[in-house]
C-alpha positions as CSV (number, residue, x, y, z in Angstrom):
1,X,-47.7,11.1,-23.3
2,X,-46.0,13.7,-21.1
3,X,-43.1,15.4,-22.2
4,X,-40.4,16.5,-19.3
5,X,-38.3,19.4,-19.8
6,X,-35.0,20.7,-18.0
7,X,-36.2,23.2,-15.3
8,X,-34.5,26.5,-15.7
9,X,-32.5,26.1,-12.6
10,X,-30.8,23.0,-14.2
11,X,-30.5,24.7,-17.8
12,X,-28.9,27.4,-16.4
13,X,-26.1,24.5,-14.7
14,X,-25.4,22.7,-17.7
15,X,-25.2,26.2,-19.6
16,X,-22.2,27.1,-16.6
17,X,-20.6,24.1,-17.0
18,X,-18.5,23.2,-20.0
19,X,-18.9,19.7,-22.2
20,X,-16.5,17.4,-20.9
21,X,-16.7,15.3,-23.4
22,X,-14.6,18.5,-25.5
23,X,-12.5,19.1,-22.0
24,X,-11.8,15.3,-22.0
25,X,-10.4,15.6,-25.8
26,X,-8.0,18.6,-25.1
27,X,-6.7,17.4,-21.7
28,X,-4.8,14.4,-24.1
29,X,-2.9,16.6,-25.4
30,X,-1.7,18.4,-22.4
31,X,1.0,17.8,-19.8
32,X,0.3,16.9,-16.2
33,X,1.0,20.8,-15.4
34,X,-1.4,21.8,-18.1
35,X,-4.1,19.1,-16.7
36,X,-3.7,20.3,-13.2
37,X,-4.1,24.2,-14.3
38,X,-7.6,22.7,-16.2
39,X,-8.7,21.0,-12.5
40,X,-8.1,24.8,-10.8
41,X,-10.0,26.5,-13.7
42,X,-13.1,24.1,-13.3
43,X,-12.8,24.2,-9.6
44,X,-13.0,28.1,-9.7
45,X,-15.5,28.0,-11.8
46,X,-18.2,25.6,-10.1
47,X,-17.1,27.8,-6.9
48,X,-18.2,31.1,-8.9
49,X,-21.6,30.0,-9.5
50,X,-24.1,29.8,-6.8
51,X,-26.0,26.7,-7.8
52,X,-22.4,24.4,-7.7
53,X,-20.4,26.0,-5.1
54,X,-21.4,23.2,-2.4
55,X,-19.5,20.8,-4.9
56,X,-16.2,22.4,-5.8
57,X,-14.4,20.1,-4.2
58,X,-15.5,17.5,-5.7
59,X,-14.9,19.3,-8.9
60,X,-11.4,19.3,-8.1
61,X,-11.4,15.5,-6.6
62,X,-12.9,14.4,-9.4
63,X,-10.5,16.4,-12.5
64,X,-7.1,15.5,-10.4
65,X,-8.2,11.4,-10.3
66,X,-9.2,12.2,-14.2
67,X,-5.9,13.9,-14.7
68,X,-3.9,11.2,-12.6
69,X,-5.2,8.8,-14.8
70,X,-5.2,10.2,-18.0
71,X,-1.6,11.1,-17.5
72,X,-0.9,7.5,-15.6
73,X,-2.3,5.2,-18.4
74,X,-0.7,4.3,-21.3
75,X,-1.9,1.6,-24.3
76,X,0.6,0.9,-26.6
77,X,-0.7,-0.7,-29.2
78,X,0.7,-4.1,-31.3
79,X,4.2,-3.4,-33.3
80,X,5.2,-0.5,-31.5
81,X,6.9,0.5,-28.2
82,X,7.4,3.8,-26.4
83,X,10.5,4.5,-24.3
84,X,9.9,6.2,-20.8
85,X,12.4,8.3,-19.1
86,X,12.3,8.9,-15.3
87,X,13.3,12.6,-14.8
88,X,15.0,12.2,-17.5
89,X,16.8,9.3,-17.7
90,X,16.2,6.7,-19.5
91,X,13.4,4.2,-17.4
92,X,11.4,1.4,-19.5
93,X,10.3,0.3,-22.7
94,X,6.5,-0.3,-22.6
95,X,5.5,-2.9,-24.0
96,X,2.0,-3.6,-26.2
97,X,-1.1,-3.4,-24.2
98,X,-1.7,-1.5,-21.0
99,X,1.2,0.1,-19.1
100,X,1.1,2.9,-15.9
101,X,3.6,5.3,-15.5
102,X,4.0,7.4,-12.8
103,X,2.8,11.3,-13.4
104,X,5.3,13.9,-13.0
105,X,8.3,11.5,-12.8
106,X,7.9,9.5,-16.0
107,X,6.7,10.8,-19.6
108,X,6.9,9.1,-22.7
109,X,9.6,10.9,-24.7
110,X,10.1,8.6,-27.9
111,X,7.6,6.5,-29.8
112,X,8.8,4.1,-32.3
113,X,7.2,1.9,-35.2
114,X,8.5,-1.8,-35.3
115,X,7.1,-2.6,-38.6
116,X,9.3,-2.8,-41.7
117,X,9.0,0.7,-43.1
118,X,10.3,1.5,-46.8
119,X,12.7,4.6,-47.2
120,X,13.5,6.5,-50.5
121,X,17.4,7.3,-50.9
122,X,17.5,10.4,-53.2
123,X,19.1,10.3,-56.7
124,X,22.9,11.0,-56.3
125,X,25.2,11.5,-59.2
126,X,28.4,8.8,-58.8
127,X,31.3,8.0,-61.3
128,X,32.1,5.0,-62.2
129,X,35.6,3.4,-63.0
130,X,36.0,4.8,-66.5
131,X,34.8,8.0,-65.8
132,X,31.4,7.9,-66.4
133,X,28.5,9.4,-64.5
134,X,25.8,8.0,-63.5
135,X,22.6,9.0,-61.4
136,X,21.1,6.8,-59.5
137,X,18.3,6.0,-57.1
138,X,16.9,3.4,-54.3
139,X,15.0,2.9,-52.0
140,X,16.1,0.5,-48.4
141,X,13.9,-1.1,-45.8
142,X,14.7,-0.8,-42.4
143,X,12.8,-2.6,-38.9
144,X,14.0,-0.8,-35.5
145,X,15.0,-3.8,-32.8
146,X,15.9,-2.0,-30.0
147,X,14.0,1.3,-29.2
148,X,16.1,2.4,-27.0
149,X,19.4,2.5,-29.1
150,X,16.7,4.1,-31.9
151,X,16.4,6.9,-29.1
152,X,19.5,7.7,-28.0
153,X,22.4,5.9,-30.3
154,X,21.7,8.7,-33.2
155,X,20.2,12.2,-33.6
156,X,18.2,11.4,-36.4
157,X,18.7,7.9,-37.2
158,X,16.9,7.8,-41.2
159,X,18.8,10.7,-42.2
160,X,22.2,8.6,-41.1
161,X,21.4,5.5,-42.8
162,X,20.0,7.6,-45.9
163,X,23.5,9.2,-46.1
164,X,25.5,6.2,-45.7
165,X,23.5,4.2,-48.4
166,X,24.3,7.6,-50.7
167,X,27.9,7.0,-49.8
168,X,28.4,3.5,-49.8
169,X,26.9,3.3,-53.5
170,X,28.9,5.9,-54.6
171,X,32.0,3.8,-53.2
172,X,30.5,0.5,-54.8
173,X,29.5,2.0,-58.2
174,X,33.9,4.2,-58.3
175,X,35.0,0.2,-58.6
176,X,33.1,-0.7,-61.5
177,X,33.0,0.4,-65.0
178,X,29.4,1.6,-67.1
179,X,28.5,-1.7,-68.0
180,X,29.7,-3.9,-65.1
181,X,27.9,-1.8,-63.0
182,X,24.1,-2.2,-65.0
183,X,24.8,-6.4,-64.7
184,X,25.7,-5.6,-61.2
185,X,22.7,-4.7,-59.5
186,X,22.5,-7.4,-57.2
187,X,26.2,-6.9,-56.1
188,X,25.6,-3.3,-55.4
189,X,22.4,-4.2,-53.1
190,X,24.5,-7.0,-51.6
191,X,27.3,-4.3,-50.4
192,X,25.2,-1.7,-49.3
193,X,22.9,-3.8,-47.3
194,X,26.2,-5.0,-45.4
195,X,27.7,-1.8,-44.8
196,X,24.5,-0.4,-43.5
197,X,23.5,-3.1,-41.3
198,X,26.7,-2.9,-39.5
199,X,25.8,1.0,-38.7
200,X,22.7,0.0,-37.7
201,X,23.6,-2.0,-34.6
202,X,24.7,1.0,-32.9
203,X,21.3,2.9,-34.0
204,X,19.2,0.1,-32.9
205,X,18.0,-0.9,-36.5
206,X,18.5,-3.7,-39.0
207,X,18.3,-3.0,-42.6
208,X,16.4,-5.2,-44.3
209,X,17.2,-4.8,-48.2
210,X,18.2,-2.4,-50.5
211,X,16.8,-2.0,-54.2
212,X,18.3,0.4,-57.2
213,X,15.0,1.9,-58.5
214,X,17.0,3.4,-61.7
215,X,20.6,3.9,-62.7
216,X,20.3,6.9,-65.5
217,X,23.7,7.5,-67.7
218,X,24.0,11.0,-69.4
219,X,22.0,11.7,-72.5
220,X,25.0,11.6,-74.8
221,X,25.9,8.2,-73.3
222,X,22.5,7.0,-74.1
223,X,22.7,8.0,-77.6
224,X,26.2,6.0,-77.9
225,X,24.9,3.0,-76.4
226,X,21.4,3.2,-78.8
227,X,24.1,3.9,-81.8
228,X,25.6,0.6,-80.2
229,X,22.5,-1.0,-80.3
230,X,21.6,-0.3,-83.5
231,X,24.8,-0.8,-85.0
232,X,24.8,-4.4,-83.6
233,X,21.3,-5.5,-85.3
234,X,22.4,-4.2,-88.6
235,X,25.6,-6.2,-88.1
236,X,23.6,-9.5,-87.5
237,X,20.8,-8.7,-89.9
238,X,23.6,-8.2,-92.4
239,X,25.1,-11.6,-91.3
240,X,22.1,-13.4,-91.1
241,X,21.4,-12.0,-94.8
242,X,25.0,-13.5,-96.6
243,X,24.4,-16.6,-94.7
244,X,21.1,-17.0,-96.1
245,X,22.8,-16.3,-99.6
246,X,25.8,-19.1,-98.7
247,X,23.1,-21.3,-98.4
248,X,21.0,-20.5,-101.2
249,X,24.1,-20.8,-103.5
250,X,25.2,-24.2,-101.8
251,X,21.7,-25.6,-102.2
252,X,21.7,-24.6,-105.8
253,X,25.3,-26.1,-107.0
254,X,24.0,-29.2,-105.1
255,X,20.6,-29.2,-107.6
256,X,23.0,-28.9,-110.1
């Protein structure tokens, strides 16, 4: 069995050359400029070395159709959408599957998620009616509907609707006292959900839900209300107890 190895002359050509599989990798990350810069390099150097200079051009052909392409083809996958701007100004939303764009003049400048996505709302100290404070945490779901509002209707879109659930609770929790507001959980979800879902029209999101995660009074609060607590047991154990005793001493005049 004869074994065939690479002749010096084409050891020393692959050694010249780089691995295009690597080149291939890092030219996704660059821009068209970037790509184009890449297609010189390689040009100059299959020019520079005597056993390629016969095909630098086709070097060149060959990296600016790659680049073209690279640059030109765009697969969005399922549940999300990118929004294109044409020297920039706003263009197209691309749409799942395979979309072309046009190098140079179009680039993808936002890319957006159109699953439901969960977002934490920070803990926030708010006082209640009676003057009672309360820290409390959430956490809201939110879809975006229209990418291109998402884009452009708000700087930063989860820090807005994180800011006005923070407010809008602490608005909803001022009209109601300690213990309204702990029976009240599904009123307070209610209210926030509305305000933020009116906001998010102009963002280009819907709010989904909202859920309090905890409400947390003050420690000395706490210790009233477990004082309350206990207080109350003893009160019915102690009622239970003398009615036990009513009816011991009803049952026993009756024997008599």
């Amino acid at each position: 069995m004869a074994i065939h190895s690479k002749s010096p002359h084409a050891a020393r050509i692959e050694a010249a050359l780089p691995d295009w599989a690597a080149v291939v990798q890092q030219g996704k990350g660059l821009s068209m400029l970037g790509k184009l810069i890449v297609a010189i390099v390689l040009t100059v150097i299959a020019g520079a070395i005597p056993e390629t200079r016969g095909y630098a051009v086709w070097v060149f052909f060959i990296a600016v159709v790659a680049a073209f392409v690279v640059e030109g083809v765009r697969i969005v996958s399922q549940q999300f959408a990118f929004v294109v701007e044409r020297l920039g100004r706003f263009h197209a939303v691309l749409e799942p599957g395979l979309n072309l764009i046009i190098p140079f003049l179009d680039r993808v400048a936002y890319q957006h998620s159109l699953k439901e996505v969960p977002l934490e709302v920070p803990e926030q100290v708010c006082i209640t009616k009676d003057n009672t404070q309360l820290a409390v945490d959430g956490i809201l779901y939110y879809q975006v509907t229209d990418p291109r509002l998402a884009s452009y209707g708000s700087a930063n879109y989860l820090a807005a609707i994180s800011q006005l659930a923070q407010t809008t609770l602490r608005s909803v929790i001022g009209k109601m006292e300690l213990d309204k507001s702990f029976e009240s959980r599904e009123d307070i979800n209610r209210h926030i959900v509305a305000a933020l879902d009116e906001a998010g029209r102009n963002w280009g999101i819907k709010v989904l839900r909202y859920e309090i995660k905890s409400i947390t009074p003050p420690e000395s609060i706490l210790r009233a209300m477990q004082a309350q607590i206990t207080a109350e047991r003893e009160k019915r154990a102690l009622i239970a107890k003398s009615e036990g005793q009513r009816q011991q001493e009803i049952n026993l005049a009756d024997g008599e």
